[in-house]
GUMINU-605648 format. One record per residue (C-alpha): chain; residue in three letters; x, y, z. Coordinates in pm, 1 decimal, padded with zeros to 6 digits. Layout:
REM GUMINU-605648
{mol:A&type:Ala&xx:X&yy:Y&zz:Z} .
...
***
This chain:
REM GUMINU-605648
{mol:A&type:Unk&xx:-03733.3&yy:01555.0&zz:-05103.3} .
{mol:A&type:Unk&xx:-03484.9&yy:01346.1&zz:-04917.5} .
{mol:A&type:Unk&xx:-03611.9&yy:00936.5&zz:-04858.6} .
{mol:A&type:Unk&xx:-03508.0&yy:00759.8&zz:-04551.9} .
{mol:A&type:Unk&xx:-03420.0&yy:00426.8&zz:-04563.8} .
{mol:A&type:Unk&xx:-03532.2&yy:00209.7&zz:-04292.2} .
{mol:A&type:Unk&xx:-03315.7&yy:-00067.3&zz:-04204.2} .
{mol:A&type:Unk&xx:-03487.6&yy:-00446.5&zz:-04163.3} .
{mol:A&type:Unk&xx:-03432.0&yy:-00448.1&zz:-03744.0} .
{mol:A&type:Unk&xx:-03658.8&yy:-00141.7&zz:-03736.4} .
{mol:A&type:Unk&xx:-03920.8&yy:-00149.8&zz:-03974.9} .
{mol:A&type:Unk&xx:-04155.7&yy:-00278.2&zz:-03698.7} .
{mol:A&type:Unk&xx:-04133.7&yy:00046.5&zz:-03572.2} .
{mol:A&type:Unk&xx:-04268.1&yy:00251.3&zz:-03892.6} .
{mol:A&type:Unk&xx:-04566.0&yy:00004.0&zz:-03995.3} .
{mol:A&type:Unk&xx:-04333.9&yy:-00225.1&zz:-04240.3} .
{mol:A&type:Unk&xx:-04168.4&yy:00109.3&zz:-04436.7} .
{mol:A&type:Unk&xx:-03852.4&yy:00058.6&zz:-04554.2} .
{mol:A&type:Unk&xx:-03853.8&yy:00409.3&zz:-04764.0} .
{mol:A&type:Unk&xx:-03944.5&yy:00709.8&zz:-04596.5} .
{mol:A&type:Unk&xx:-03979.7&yy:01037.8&zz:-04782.2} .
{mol:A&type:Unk&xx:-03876.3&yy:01374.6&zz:-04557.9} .
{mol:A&type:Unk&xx:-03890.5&yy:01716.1&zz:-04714.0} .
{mol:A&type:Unk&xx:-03647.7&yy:01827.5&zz:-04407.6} .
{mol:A&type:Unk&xx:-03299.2&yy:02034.4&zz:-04517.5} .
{mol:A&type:Unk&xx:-03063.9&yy:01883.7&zz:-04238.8} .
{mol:A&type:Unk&xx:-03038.9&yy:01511.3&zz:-04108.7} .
{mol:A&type:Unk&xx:-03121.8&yy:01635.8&zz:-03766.2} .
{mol:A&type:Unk&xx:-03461.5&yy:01776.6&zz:-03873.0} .
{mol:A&type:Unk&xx:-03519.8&yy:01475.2&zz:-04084.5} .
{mol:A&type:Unk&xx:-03459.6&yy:01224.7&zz:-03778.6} .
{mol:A&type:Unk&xx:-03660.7&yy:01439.4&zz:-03539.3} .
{mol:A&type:Unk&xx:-03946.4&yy:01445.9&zz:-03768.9} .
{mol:A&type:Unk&xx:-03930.5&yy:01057.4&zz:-03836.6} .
{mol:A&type:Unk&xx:-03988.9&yy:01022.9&zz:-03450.2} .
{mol:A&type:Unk&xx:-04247.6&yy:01272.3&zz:-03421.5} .
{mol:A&type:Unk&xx:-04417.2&yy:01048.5&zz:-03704.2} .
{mol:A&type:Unk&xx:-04339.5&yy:00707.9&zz:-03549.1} .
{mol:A&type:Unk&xx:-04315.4&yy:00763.1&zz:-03129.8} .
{mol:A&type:Unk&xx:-04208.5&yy:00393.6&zz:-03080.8} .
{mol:A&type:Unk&xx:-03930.5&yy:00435.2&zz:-03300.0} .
{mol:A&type:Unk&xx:-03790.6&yy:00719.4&zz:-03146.2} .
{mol:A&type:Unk&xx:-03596.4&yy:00580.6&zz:-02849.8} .
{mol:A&type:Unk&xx:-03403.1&yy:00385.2&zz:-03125.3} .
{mol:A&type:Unk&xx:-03302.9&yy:00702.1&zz:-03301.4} .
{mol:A&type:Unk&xx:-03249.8&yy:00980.4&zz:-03014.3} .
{mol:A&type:Unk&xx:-03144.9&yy:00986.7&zz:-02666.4} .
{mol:A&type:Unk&xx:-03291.3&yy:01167.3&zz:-02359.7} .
{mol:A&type:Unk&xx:-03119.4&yy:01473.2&zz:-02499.6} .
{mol:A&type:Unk&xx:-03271.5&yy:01431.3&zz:-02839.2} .
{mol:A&type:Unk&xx:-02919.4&yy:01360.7&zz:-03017.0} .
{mol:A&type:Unk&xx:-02885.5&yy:01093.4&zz:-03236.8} .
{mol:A&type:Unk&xx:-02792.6&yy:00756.0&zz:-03018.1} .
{mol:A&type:Unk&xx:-02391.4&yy:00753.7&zz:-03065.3} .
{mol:A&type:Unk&xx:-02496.5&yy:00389.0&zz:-03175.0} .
{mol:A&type:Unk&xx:-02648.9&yy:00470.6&zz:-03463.3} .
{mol:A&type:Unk&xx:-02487.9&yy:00580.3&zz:-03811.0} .
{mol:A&type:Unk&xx:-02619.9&yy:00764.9&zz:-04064.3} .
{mol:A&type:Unk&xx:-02487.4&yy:00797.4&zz:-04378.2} .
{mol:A&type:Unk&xx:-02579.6&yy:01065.0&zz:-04612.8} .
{mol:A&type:Unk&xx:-02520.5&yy:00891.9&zz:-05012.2} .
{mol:A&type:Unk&xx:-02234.2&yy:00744.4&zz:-04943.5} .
{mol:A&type:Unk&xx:-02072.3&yy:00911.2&zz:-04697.9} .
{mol:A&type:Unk&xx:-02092.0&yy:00923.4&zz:-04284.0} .
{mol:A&type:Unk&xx:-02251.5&yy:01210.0&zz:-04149.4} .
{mol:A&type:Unk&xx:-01934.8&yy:01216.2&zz:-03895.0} .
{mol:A&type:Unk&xx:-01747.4&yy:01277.2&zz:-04218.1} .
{mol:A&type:Unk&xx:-01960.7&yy:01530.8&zz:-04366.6} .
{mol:A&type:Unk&xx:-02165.5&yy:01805.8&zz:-04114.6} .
{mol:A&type:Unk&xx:-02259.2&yy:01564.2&zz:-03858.1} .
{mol:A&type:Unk&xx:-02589.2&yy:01632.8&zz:-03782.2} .
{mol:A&type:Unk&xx:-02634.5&yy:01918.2&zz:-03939.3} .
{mol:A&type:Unk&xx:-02592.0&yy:01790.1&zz:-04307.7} .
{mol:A&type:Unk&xx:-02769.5&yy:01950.1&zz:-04543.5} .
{mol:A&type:Unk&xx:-03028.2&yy:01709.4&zz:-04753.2} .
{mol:A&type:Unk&xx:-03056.6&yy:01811.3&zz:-05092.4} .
{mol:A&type:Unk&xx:-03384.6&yy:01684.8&zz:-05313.4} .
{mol:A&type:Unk&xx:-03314.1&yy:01306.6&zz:-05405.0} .
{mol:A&type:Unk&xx:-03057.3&yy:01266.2&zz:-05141.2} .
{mol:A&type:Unk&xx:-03086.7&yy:00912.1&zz:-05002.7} .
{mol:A&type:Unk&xx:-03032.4&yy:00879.1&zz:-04586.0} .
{mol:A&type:Unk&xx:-02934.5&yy:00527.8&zz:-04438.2} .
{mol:A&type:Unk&xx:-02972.8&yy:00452.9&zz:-04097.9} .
{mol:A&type:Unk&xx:-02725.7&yy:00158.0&zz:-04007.6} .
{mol:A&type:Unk&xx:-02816.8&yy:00073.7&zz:-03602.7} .
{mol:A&type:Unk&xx:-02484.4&yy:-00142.8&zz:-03423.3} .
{mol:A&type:Unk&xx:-02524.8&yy:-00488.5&zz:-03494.9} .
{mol:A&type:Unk&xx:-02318.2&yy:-00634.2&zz:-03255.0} .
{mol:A&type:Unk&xx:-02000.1&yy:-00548.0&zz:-03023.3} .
{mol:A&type:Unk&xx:-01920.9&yy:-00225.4&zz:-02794.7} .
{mol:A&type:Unk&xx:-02058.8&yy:-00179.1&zz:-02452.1} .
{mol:A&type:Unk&xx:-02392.6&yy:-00081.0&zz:-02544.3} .
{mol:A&type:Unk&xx:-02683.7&yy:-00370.7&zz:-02597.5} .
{mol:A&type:Unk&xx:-02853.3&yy:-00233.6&zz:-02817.1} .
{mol:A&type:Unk&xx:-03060.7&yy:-00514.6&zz:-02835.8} .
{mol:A&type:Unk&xx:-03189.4&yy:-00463.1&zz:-02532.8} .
{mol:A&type:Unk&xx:-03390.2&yy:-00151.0&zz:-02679.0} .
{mol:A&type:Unk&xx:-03609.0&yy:-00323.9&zz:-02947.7} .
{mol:A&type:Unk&xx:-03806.1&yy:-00553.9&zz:-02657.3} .
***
């Protein structure tokens, strides 16, 4: 089983969790079914499309998913996923989302 860790700016979304467990095999699955699970969080994660937000990265261990399979990254049991939402910068406020 994978665990997802939530990062501090969006805990409020999943009830104060910082660890999620997900027994998904890709990162795609995994972030779809964190959504289904918390529906306020989801317009953090995915767009209208349902991608991930091009704001977001998520890192797989160590390494970027864009580096790896993108989305499609295979989770393996004990793999650890971090979601890392943009902190500042680029033309997006992300901000803007969490009101």
């Amino acid at each position: 089983m994978a665990q997802i860790i939530i990062p501090t700016p969006l805990r409020k979304f999943t009830n104060n969790q910082a660890k999620i467990d997900s027994n998904k095999n890709t990162v795609q699955a995994a972030i779809e079914d964190l959504a289904k699970q918390y529906p306020n969080f989801q317009k953090h994660l995915l767009d209208e499309a349902g991608q991930i937000h091009p704001f977001i990265k998520i890192f797989v261990g160590e390494d970027d998913i864009l580096d790896l399979d993108k989305e499609q990254t295979t989770l393996e049991n004990n793999t650890i996923v971090s979601i890392i939402p943009a902190i500042a910068g680029g033309s997006y406020n992300y901000y803007n989302l969490l009101k």
